[in-house]
C-alpha positions in Angstrom: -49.9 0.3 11.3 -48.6 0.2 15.0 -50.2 -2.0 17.8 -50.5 0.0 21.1 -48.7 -1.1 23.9 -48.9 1.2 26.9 -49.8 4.2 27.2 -48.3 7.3 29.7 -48.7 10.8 30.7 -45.5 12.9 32.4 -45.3 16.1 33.2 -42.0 17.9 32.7 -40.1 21.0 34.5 -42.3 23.2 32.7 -45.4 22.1 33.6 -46.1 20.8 29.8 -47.5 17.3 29.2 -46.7 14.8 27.4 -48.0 11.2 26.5 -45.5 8.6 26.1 -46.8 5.6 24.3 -44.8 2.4 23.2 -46.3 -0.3 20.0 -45.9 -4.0 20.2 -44.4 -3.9 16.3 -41.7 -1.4 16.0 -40.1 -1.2 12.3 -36.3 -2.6 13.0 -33.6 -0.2 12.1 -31.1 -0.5 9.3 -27.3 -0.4 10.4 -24.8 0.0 8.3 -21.8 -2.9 7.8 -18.6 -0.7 9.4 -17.1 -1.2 12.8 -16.9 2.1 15.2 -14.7 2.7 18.1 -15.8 5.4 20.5 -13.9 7.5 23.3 -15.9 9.9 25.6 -14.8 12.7 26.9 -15.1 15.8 28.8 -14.2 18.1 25.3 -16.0 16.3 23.1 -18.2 14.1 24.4 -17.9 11.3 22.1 -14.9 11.0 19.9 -15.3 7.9 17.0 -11.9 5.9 15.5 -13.3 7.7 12.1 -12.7 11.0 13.4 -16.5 11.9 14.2 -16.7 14.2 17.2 -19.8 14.8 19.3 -19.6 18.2 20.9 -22.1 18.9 23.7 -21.5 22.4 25.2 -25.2 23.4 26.6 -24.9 23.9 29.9 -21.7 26.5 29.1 -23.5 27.7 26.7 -26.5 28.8 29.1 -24.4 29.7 31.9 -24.8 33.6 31.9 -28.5 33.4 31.1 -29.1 30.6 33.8 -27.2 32.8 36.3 -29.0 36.1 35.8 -32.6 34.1 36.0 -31.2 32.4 39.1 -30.3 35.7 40.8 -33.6 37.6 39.7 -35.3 34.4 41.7 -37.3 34.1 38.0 -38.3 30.0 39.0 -39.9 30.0 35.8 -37.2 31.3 33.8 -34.6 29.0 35.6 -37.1 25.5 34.7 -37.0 26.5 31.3 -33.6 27.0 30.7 -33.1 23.5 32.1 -35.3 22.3 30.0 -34.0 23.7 27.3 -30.3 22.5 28.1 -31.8 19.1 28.6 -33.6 18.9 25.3 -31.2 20.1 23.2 -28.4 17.5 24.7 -30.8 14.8 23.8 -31.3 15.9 20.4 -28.0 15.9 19.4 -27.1 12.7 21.5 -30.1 11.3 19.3 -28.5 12.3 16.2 -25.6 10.8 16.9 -26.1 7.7 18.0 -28.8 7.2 15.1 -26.0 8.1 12.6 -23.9 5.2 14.4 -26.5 2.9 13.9 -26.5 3.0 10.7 -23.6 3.3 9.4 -22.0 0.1 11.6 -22.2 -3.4 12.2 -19.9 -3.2 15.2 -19.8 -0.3 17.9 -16.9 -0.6 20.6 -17.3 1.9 23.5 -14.7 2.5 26.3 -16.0 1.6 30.1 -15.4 4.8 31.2 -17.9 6.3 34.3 -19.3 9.5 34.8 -19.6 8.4 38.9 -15.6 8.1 39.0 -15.7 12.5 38.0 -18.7 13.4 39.7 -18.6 12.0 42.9 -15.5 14.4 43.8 -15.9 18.0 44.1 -13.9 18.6 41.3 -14.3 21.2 38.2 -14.6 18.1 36.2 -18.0 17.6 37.5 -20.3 20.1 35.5 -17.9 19.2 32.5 -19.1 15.1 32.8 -22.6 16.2 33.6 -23.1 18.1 30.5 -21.1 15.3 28.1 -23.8 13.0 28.7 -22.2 9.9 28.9 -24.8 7.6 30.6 -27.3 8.7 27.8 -25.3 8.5 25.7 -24.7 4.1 25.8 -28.4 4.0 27.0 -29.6 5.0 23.6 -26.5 3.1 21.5 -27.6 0.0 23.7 -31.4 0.3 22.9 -30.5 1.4 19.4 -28.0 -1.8 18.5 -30.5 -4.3 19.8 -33.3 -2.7 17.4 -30.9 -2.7 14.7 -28.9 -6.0 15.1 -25.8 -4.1 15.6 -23.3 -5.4 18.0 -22.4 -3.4 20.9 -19.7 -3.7 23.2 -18.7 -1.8 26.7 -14.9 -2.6 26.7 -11.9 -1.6 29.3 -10.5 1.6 28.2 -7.1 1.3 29.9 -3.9 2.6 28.5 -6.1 3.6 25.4 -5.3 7.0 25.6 -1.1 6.2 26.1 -0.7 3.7 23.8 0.0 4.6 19.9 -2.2 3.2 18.1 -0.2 2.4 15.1 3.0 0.8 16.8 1.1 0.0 19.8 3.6 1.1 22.4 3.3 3.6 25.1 6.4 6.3 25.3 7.3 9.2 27.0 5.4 11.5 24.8 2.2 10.1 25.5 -0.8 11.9 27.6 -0.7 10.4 30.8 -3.6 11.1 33.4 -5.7 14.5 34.5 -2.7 16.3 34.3 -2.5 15.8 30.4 -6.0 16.4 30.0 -5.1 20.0 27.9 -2.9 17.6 25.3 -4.6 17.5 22.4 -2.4 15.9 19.5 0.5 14.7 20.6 3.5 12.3 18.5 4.6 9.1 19.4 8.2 9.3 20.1 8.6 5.0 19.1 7.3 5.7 15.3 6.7 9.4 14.9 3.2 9.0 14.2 1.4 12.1 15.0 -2.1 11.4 17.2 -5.5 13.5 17.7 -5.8 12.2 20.9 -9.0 11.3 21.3 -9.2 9.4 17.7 -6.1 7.6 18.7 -8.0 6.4 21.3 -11.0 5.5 19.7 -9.0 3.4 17.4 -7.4 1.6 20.6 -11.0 0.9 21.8 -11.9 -0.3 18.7 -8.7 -2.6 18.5 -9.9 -4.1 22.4 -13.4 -5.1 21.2 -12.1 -6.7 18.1 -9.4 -8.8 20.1 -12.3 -9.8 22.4 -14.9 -10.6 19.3 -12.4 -12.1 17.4 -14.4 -12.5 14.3 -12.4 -10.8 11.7 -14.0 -7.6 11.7 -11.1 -5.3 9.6 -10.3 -2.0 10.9 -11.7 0.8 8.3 -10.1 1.3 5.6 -6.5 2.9 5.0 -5.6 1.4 8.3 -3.6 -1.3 9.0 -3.4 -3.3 12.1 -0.3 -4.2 13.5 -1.5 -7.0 16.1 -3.5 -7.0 19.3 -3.4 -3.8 21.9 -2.6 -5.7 25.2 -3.6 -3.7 28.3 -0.9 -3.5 31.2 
């Protein structure tokens, strides 16, 4: 038994209503007791330290159908794909971040902004649109504080450079835009080979326990060998 709140009627880009209505007593959500890093990214849109990888491809994945409703001046046609591209990103975003929920006691998530790739005409743009990223922490924030999960918005830098078994940056490294196609890469200090987006998850990870500094062990079958100072 739910006590109403508020009640509210929207209308979305295809004319169909909606009523959106909040309770005073919400049930709190069960999380789980592990502790999640998280990179975001343009090729998957999140990436976790345990290898999970959100992949968000819908407005690629609409392009041809958009573009030939868009040409044929069908308005109709074109408000429904977008809502369709919308929808379906927020489903899976949901899914996601539900899963994280509860299966984690600690979620670490890397600072990164979408403004800093979409407010230059670059291809990058469309790519950061459809990731997702500022929904993306919006419902980890709103789910954590249900939940009693900690979450934490940490700075990302180096993350992606730095090994995150030695902890040292070399020359084999991804550095910048320009490495952006490296996927996997080795560290040329300790010859540990990296996906490159879990190996910086784990860095993540490693910044929000040096910052907590409550003891929270890294999941199991790693080892941490002391704390990833940025530069």
């Amino acid at each position: 038994m739910y006590n109403l709140n508020t009640l509210e009627i929207v209308q979305d880009s295809r004319n169909r209503w909606y009523a959106c209505i909040t309770v005073k007593d919400y049930p709190k959500q069960t999380r789980g007791n592990g502790s999640v890093g998280i990179d975001l990214g343009l090729t998957e849109s999140a990436t976790t330290s345990n290898g999970d990888k959100l992949t968000i491809k819908q407005t690629q994945k609409w392009a041809d159908t958009l573009a030939i409703a868009q040409r044929a001046n069908n308005k109709k046609r074109v408000k429904a794909i977008h809502a369709k591209i919308k929808n379906s990103r927020l489903d899976a975003i949901h899914k996601f971040t539900t899963q994280l929920v509860k299966d984690n006691a600690l979620i670490v998530v890397g600072d990164v902004k979408s403004r800093s790739f979409t407010n230059k005409k670059t291809k990058l743009a469309k790519s950061t649109y459809d990731a997702g990223w500022f929904e993306f922490k919006r419902q980890l924030e709103y789910k954590c504080k249900h939940a009693g999960c900690q979450f934490e918005i940490v700075n990302e830098s180096y993350t992606t450079q730095t090994c995150s078994h030695c902890r040292k940056i070399s020359d084999s490294s991804p550095k910048g835009r320009a490495s952006l196609g490296i996927r996997g890469w080795i560290c040329a200090e300790c010859g540990t080979w990296h996906d490159r987006d879990i190996n910086a998850a784990e860095n993540i990870l490693a910044v929000g326990l040096d910052r907590l500094d409550v003891g929270i062990p890294f999941r199991e079958g790693r080892k941490s060998n002391g704390p990833l100072t940025m530069k």
